[in-house]
Backbone as CSV, one residue per row, in Angstrom:
resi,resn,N_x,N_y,N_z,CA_x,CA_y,CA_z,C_x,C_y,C_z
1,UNK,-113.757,238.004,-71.503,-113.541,237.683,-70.108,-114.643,238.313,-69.271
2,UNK,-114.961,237.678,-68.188,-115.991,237.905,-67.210,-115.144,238.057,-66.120
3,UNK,-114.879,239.403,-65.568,-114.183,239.709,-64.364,-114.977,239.944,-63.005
4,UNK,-114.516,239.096,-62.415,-115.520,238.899,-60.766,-114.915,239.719,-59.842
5,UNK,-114.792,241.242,-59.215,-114.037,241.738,-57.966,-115.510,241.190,-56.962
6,UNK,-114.893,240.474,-56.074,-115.982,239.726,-54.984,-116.759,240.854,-54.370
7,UNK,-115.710,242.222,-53.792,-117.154,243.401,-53.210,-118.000,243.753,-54.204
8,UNK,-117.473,244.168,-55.752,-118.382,244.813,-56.031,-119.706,243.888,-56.395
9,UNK,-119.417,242.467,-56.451,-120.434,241.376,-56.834,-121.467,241.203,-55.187
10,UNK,-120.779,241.225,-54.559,-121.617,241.255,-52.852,-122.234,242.410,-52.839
11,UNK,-121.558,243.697,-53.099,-122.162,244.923,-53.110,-123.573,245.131,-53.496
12,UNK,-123.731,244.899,-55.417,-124.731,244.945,-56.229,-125.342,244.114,-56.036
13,UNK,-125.126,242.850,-55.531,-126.702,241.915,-55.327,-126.861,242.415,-53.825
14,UNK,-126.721,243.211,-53.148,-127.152,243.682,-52.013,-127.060,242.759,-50.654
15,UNK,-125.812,241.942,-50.718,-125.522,241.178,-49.812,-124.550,241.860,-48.521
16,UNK,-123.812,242.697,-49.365,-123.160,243.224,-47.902,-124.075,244.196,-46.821
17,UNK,-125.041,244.839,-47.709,-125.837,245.973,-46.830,-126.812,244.801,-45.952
18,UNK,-126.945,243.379,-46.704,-127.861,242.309,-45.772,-126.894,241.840,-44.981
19,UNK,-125.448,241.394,-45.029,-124.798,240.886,-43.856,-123.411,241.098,-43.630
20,UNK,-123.213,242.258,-44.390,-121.655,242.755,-44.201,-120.417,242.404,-45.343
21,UNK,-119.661,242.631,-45.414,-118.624,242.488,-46.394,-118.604,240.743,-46.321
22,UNK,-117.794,241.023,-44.653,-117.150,239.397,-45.015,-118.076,237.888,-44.528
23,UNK,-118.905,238.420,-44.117,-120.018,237.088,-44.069,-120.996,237.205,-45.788
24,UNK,-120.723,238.310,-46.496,-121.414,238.071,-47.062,-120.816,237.011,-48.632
25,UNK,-119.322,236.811,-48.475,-118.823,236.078,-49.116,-118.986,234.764,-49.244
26,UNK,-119.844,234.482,-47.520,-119.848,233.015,-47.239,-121.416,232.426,-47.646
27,UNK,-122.388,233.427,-48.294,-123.548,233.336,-48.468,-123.743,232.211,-49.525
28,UNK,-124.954,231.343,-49.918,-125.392,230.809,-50.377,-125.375,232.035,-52.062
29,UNK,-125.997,232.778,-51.607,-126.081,233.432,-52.748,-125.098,234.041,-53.546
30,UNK,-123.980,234.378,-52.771,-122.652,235.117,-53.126,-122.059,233.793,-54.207
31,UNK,-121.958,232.530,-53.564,-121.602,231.259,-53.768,-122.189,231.156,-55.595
32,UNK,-123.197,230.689,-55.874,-124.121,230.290,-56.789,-123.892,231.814,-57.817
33,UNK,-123.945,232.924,-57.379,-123.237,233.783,-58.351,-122.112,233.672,-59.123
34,UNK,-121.120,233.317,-58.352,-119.441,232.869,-58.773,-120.086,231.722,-60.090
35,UNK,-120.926,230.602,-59.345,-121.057,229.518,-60.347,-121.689,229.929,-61.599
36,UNK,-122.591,230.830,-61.395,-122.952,231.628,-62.895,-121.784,232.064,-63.796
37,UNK,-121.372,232.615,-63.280,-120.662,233.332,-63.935,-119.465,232.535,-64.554
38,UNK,-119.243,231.272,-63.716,-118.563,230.324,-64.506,-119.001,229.654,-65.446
39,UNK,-120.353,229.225,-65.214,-120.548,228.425,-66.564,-121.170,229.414,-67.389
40,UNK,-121.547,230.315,-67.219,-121.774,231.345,-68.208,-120.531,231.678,-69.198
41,UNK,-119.326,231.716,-68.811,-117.807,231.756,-69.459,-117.925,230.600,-70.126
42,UNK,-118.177,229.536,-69.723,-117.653,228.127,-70.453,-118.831,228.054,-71.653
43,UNK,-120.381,228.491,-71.292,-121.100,228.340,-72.665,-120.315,229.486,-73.566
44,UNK,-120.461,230.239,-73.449,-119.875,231.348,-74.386,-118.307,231.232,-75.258
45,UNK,-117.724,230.678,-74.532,-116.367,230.519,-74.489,-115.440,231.437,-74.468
46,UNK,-115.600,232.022,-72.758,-114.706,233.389,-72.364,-114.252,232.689,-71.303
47,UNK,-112.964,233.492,-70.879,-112.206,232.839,-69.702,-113.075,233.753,-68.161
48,UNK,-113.259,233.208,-67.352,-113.809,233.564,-66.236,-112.703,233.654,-64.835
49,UNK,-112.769,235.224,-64.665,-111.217,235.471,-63.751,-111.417,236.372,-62.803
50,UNK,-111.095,236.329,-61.590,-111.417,236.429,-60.357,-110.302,237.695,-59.630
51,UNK,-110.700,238.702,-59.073,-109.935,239.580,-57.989,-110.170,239.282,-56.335
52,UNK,-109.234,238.572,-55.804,-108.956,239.011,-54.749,-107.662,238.466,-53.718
53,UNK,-107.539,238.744,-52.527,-106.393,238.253,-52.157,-106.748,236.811,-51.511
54,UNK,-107.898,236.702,-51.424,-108.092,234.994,-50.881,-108.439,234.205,-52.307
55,UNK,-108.274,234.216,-53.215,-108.043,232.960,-54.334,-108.681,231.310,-53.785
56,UNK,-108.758,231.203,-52.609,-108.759,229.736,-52.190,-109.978,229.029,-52.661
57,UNK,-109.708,227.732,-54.186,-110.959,227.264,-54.878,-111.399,227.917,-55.834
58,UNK,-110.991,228.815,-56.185,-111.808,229.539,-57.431,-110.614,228.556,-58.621
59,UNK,-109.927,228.505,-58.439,-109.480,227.503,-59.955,-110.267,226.081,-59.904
60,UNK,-110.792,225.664,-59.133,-111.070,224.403,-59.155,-112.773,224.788,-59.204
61,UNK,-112.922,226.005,-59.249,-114.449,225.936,-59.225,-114.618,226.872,-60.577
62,UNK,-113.334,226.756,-61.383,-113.349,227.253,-62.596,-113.007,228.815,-63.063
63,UNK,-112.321,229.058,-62.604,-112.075,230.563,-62.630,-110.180,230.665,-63.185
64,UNK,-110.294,231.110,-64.498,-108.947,230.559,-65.315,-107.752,231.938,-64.825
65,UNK,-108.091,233.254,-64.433,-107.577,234.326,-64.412,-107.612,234.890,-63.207
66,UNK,-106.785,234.729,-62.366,-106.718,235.240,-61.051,-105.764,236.119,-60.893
67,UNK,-106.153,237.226,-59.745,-105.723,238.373,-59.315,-105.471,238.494,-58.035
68,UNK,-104.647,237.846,-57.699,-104.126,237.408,-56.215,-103.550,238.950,-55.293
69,UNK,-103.402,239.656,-55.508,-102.893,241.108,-54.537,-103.587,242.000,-55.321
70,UNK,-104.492,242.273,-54.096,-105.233,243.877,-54.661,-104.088,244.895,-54.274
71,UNK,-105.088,246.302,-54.280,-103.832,247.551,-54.125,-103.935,247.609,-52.484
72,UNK,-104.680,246.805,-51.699,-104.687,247.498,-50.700,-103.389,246.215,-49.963
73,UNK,-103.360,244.991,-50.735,-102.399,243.900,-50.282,-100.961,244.920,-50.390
74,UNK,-101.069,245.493,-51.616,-99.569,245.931,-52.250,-98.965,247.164,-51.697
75,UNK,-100.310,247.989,-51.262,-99.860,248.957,-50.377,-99.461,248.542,-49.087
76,UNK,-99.717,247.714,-48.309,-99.069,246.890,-47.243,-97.905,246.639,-47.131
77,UNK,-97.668,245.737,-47.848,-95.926,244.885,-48.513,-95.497,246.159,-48.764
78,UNK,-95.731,247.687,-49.322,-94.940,248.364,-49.728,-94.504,249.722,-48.691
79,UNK,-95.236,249.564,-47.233,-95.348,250.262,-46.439,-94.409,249.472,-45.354
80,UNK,-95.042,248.168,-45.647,-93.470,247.191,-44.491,-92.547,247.009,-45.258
81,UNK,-92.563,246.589,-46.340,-90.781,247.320,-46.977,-90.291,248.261,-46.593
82,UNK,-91.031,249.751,-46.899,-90.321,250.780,-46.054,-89.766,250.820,-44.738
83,UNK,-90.627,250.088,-43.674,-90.483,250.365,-42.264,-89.259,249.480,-42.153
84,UNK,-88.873,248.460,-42.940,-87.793,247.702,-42.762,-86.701,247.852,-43.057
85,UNK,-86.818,248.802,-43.760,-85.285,249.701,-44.494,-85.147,250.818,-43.080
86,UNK,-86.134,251.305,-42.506,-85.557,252.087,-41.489,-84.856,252.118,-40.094
């Protein structure tokens, strides 16, 4: 498996220090990375699987293993659970 967490892939090609976290998701280059890394899975024949809480298109752009709630989603939901019990 080829595991994609989207910062640390924006991070290391040096896209967030060029345009920030979340524009840098929307980059041409951020983009065409993901696609590497997909068909790089499909020659090889590894499943190619994705972290984050926006999922939207990565199955259809080939990404078999998704990770829909990071810790910072779960720490949320688990902090308004609390406040709702009180």
């Amino acid at each position: 498996m080829a595991f994609v967490g989207p910062g640390d892939l924006c991070t290391d090609m040096g896209l967030t220090a060029k345009h920030g976290l979340q524009k840098a998701f929307g980059t041409p280059e951020y983009q065409d990375a993901c696609k590497v890394v997909v068909d790089k899975c499909k020659k090889y024949g590894k499943i190619a699987g994705f972290w984050n809480s926006d999922v939207t298109g990565k199955a259809e752009m080939g990404f078999h293993f998704l990770v829909v709630d990071d810790i910072h989603s779960m720490q949320e939901i688990g902090r308004a659970s609390c406040r709702e019990r009180v």
